[in-house]
Each structure stands twice: as C-alpha cells, then as structure tokens.
C-alpha positions in Angstrom: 3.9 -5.7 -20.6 7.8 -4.6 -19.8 5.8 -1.5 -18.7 3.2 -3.3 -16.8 6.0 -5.1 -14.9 8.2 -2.4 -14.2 5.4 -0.6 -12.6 3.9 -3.4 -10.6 7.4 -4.3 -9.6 8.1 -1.0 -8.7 4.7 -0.5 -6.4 5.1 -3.6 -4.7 8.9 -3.2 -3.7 9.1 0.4 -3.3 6.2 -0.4 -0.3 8.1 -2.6 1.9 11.0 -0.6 1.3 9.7 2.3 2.8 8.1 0.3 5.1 11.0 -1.6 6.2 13.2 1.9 6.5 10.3 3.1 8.7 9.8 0.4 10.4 12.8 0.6 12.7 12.0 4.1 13.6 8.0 4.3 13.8 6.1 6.6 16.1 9.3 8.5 17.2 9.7 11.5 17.9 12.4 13.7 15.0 14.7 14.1 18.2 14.1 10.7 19.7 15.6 9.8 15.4 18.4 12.5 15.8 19.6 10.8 19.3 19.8 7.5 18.1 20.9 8.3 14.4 22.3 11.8 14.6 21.7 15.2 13.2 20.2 13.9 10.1 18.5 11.0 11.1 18.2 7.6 9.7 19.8 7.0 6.1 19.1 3.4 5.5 18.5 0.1 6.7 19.1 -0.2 10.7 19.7 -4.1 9.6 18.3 -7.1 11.9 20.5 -10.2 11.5 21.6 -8.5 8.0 17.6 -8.4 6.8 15.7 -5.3 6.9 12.6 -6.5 8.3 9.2 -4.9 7.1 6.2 -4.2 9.2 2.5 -5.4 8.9 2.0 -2.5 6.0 3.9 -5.3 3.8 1.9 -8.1 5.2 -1.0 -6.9 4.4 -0.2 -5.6 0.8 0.8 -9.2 0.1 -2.2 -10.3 1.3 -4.4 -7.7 -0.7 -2.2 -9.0 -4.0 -3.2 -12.4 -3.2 -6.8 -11.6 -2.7 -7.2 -9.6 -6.2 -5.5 -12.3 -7.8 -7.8 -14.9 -6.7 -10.8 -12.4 -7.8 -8.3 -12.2 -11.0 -8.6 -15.9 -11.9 -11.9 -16.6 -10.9 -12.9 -14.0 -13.4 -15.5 -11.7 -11.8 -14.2 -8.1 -11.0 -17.6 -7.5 -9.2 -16.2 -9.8 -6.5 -12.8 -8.3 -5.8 -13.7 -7.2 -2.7 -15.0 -10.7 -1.2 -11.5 -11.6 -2.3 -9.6 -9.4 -0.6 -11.7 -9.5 2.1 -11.3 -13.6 2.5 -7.2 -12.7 1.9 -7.2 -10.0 4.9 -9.3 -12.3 7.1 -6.6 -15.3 6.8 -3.7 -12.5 7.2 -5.5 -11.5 10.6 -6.0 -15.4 11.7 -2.2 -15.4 11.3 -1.8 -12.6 13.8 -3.5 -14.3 16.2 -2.4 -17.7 15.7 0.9 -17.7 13.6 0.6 -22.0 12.8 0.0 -23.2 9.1 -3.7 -22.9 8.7 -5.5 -26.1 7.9 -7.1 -24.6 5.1 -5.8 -21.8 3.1 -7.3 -19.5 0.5 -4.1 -17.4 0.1 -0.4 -19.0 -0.7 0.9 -15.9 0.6 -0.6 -17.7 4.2 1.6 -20.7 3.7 5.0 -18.3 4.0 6.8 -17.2 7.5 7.7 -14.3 7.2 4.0 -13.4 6.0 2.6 -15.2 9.7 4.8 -13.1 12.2 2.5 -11.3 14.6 3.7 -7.2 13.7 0.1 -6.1 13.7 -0.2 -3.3 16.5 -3.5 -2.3 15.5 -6.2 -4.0 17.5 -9.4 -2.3 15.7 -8.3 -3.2 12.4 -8.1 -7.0 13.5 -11.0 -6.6 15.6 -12.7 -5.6 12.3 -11.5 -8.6 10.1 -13.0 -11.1 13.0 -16.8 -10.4 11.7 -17.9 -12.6 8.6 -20.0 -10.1 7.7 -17.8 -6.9 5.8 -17.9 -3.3 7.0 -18.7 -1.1 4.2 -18.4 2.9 4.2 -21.9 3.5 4.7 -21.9 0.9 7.8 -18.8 1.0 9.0 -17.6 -1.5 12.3 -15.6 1.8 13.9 -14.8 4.7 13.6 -11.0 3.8 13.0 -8.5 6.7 11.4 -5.3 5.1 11.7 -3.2 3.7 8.3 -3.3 0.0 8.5 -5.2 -0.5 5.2 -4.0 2.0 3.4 -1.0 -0.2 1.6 -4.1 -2.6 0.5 -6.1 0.6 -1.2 -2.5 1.4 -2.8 -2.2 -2.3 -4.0 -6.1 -2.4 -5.1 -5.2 -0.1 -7.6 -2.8 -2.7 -9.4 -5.9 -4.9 -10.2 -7.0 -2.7 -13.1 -5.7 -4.4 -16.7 -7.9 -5.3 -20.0 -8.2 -8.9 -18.5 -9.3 -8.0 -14.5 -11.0 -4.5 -12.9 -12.0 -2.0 -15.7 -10.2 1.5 -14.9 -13.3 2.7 -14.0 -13.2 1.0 -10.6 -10.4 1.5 -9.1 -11.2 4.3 -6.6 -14.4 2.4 -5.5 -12.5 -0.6 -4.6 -9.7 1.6 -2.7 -12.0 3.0 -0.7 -14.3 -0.3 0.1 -11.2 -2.1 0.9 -10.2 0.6 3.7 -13.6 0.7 5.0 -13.3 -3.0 5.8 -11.4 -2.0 8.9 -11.4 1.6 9.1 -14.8 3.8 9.1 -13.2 7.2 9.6 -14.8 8.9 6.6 -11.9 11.0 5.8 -9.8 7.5 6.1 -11.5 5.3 3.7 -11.7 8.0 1.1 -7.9 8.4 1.0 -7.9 4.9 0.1 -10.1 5.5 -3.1 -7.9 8.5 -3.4 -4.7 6.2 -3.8 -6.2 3.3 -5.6 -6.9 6.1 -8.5 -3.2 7.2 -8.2 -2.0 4.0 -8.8 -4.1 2.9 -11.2 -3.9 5.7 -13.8 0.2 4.9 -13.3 -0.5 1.5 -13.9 -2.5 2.6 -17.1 0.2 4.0 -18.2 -0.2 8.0 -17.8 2.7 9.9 -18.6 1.7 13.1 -16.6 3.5 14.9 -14.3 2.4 13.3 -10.5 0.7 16.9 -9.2 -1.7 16.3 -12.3 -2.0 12.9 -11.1 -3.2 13.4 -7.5 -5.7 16.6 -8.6 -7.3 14.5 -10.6 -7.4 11.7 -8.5 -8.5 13.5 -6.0 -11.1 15.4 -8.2 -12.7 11.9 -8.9 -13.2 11.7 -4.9 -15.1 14.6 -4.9 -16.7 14.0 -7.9 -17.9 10.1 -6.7 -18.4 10.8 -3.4 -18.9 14.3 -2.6 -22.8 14.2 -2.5 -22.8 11.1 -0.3 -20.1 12.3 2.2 -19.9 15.8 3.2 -15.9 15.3 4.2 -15.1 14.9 0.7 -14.5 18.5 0.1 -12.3 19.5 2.8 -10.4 16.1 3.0 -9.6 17.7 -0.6 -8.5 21.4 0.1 -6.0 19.8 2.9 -4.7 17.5 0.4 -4.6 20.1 -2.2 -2.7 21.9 0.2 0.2 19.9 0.9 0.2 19.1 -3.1 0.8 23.1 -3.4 2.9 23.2 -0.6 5.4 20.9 -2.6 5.9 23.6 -4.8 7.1 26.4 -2.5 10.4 27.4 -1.5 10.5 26.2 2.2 12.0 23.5 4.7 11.0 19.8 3.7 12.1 18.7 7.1 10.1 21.7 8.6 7.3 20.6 6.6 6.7 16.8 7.3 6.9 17.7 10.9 4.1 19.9 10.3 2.2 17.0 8.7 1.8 15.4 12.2 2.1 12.0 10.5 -0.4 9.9 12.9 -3.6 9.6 11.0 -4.1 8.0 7.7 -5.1 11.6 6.1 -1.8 12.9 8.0 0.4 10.5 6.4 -1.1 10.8 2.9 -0.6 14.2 3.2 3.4 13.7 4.1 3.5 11.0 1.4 2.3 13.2 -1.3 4.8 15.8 -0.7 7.7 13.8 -0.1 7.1 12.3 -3.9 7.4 15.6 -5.1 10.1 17.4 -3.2 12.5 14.3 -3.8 13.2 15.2 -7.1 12.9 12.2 -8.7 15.0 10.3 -6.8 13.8 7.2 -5.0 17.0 7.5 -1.4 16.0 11.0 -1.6 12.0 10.7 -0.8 12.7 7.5 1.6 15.0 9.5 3.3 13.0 12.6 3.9 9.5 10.1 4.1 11.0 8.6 7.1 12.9 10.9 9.3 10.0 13.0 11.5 7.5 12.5 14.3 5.0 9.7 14.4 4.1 7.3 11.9 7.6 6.8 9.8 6.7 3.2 8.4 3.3 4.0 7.0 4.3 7.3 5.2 7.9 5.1 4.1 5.6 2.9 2.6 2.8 5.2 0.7 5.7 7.0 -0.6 7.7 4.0 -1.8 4.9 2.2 -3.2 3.9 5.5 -5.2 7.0 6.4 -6.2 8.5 3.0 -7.1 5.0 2.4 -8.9 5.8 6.3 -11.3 9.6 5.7 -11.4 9.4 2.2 -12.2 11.2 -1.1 -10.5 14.5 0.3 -12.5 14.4 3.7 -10.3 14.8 1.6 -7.2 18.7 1.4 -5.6 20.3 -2.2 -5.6 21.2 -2.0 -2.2 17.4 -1.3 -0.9 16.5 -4.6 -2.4 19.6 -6.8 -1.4 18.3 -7.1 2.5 15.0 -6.4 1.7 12.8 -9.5 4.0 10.4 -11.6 1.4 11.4 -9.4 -1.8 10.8 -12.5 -3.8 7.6 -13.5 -2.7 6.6 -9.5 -3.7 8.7 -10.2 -7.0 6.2 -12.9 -8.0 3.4 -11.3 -6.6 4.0 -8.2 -8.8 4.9 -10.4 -11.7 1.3 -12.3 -11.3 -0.2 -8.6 -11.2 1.0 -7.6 -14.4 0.0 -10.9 -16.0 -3.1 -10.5 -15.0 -4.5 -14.2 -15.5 -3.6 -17.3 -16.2 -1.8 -17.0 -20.1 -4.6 -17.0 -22.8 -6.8 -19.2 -20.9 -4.4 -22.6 -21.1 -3.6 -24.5 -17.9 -0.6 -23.0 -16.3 0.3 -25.3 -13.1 1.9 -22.8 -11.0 -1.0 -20.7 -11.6 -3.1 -23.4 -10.7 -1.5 -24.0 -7.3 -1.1 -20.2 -6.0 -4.5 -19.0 -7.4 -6.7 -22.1 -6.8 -5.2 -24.1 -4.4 -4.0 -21.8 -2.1 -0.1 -23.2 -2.3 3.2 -21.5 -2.9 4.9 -22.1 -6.7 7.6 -21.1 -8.3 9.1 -18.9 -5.6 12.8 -18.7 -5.8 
C-alpha cells in the first residue's frame, strides 16, 4: 500500500508541478523564455502572490480522480467512463459559470481554486456540452491539441484488485481523450499513457524505455487493425524513445519536438523522462524551457516521472507553493485506497464519493 501511495502521490503532484512550472511560460517561444528568464530559461516557480498557480491540465486531472473514484465506490469498472465523463462535464460548467453548482456529483466542484476559468480550449468544452459522449469511432471533432491528456494519465491510476482490472487501462485512456478530442493519433496517445501509468502503478520495476515499448506495443496491438494511424503514431514515438539514448543536445531536441499537438508533446515528455537522469528539477527544467506548449509537456512529464520515482523523488520546495496540493494529496490517497475500507461505512468517504461534498481536507 506504502507503494501504492507513493506512486499515486507521486503522479498526482508531479502533474501540477510541471503544469504549474509551465504554466507561466506556455506557448512561448525558447527566445521569448530566454528574454524574460535569461540564457537558460526558467528554473522554477515564477510565484503569483507566493503560490504557483497551475493551469486547467490540473483541473481537469482532479476532476478525472473524482470521476474514477465515484465509478470506484459505486463498484462497476464497466462504468468508469460515464464517471469521468459526468466529472469532466461539471469541471466544464465551472468554466463557464464559476458559482457553486446547485447540484454536484464531484467534491472536487465545491473547491475554488478547482472553478477558476483557465480553460483556453474552446473545442474541448464545446465537446463536454453534448449529453451524449464522443467515442473514437464517432468522434465530436477532429481536435489534436493536449487538454485531455492529464485525464488519460490519471485514468491509468484507477487499476487496483478492488477497481479497473489491469487489463483496461489503455482502453479507458484512450475513450476518455476521445471524449473531447477525435484526432486519431490524439486519443491513442491517451491509451498509450494510461498503460504507462498503470503498469507503474502495478508495481513494475523495469527500466521506463521497456515501459513505453511495451505500452506502446499494446496500442498497436489493440488498435492497429481498427486505426490505420496506429503504426506510425508508433515509429515517431519510438523515435524520440531512441533518440533519448544518443549523444546529442536535449535543448536542441525538445525544440525539435515542436511541442503543439498532443503527439508533439508526448513525444517531448517521453524524452525529457529519460534524459533527466533520474532526477525530478532536472526533467522539469528541460520539460519546460522550449517553444510551444511548456505546461502540457511540464505536466506529462511530472505526472510520469513523479508516478516511477515516487512522491519521495519530488523536491520539498516544488510542493511548498504548489496551489491545491492538498486537495491532490487526498485525491491520490483515495486512489490508492481504492474503496471505501473493507466494505464498513467510512463517513468521509461517504460525503466525497456519494454526496458530492469536500471531507477531511486539510
């Protein structure tokens, strides 16, 4: 369970970290960074009121946590996606009208700093407006941008002896992106790192390039026959996974990413994990500091890395400033439970997972 913790901890954290590094800096150009940071960019927090804020990449990982939760409690694994669907609807409400909801599903909803409008991406809320859910074979758009990919990251978290068998995780990855985003080449990357963080979660103690081949080899296995993209969605990936282990420019490199689409960023998050060496300041320094997207690969690579390294791996002084880090603590705690203890009535349980209102946070 210390494991479980460390690991859920560790995703969940490691996220808005990177996304709150990012944040300050996303879709700049790396001279537009060096201007305003200097020759080597941006090496922390750029601090708001002394709190580093995070993006709508946390939001909606909060949300997704909620939303497999509730699918946790009510037992059925074959409805995680309703969940998470529900939980990503009432996030999108909030971006359009910030007030307490009447009626809540999600505790998460009932919290501030989870209502502020940050939400740039109009198709992706656009998307969460219909009842009825997108799904990758009839998909709302044709979207390729990053906004769910922190939810396929978090989706991955759901799989324990009490919730999602293993077996599911890249299915659910990928259905949750396709809820918003129908780019092929998109929603597969979200399958891609549900896997990733599920077989960390299950406790895999290989190296991470054998852990994104074969994650990636279950995407082309599951869904090569059914979408021709499949296969060269995984020589590019592939490609920056090999890349990683050549003797060459890491700054050079993530600019070579381009960093704008999901596939892009996924890319750039995969080989900042395994050029850091190991060392959580090290990848959310390089993950940051390029050309276009900063916050979304921040976050992939924090939530990835924190999720292998554990919560330990993860400087102090990242989590000091760190905006809502203790509604993410108890999220990630709830995670590794899994369920409500041994079936017996717990009462905060009760109130975040069926009534829809905040407990216990600190």
């Amino acid at each position: 369970m210390e494991k479980r913790i460390s690991v859920c901890r560790g995703a969940l954290l490691g996220l808005a970290v990177g996304d709150a590094m990012g944040y300050a800096i996303d879709e700049k150009t790396w001279t537009e960074i060096q201007e305003d940071y200097g020759p080597n960019g941006l090496l922390g927090y750029d601090l708001v009121n002394g709190q580093a804020a995070a993006s709508a990449y946390t939001q909606v990982a909060a949300y997704t946590a909620n939303g497999l939760l509730l699918g946790i409690t009510r037992g059925k694994a074959e409805n995680y996606l309703r969940y998470i669907h529900l939980s990503l609807r009432e996030w999108a409400r909030a971006q359009h009208f910030p007030r307490d909801p009447e009626k809540s599903w999600c505790w998460v909803a009932k919290i501030p700093q989870m209502r502020v409008r940050k939400c740039k991406d109009s198709r992706m809320l656009d998307a969460l407006r219909m009842e009825t859910p997108a799904t990758m074979e009839k998909p709302i758009n044709r979207a390729a941008s990053t906004g769910s990919l922190p939810a396929a990251l978090i989706t991955g978290l759901g799989c324990n002896d009490r919730g999602m068998p293993r077996s599911m995780a890249a299915q659910l990855g990928a259905q949750t992106v396709a809820l918003t985003h129908g780019n092929t080449e998109t929603f597969l990357c979200g399958g891609i790192l549900a896997e990733i963080i599920a077989a960390i979660a299950d406790g895999s103690d290989l190296p991470l390039p054998t852990v994104y081949e074969r994650a990636i080899d279950k995407m082309r296995i599951c869904y090569g026959s059914r979408f021709p993209q499949a296969e060269s969605l995984a020589q590019r990936l592939l490609s920056a996974i090999g890349k990683a282990a050549e003797d060459t420019d890491h700054r050079e490199a993530m600019e070579g990413f381009v960093c704008d689409s999901a596939e892009q960023c996924l890319q750039a998050a995969l080989y900042a994990t395994l050029v850091c060496g190991g060392d959580f300041d090290t990848a959310m320094i390089l993950a940051v500091n390029h050309s276009g997207r900063s916050g979304a690969v921040g976050a992939l690579t924090g939530g990835i890395l924190g999720a292998y390294l554990g919560a330990e791996a993860l400087p102090e002084f990242y989590l000091e400033s760190l905006e809502a880090a203790n509604i993410l603590e108890t999220l990630a705690s709830d995670l590794a439970l899994g369920s409500p203890t041994y079936g017996l009535f717990d009462h905060d349980w009760d109130q975040k997972y069926v009534q829809g209102i905040p407990a216990g946070i600190a």
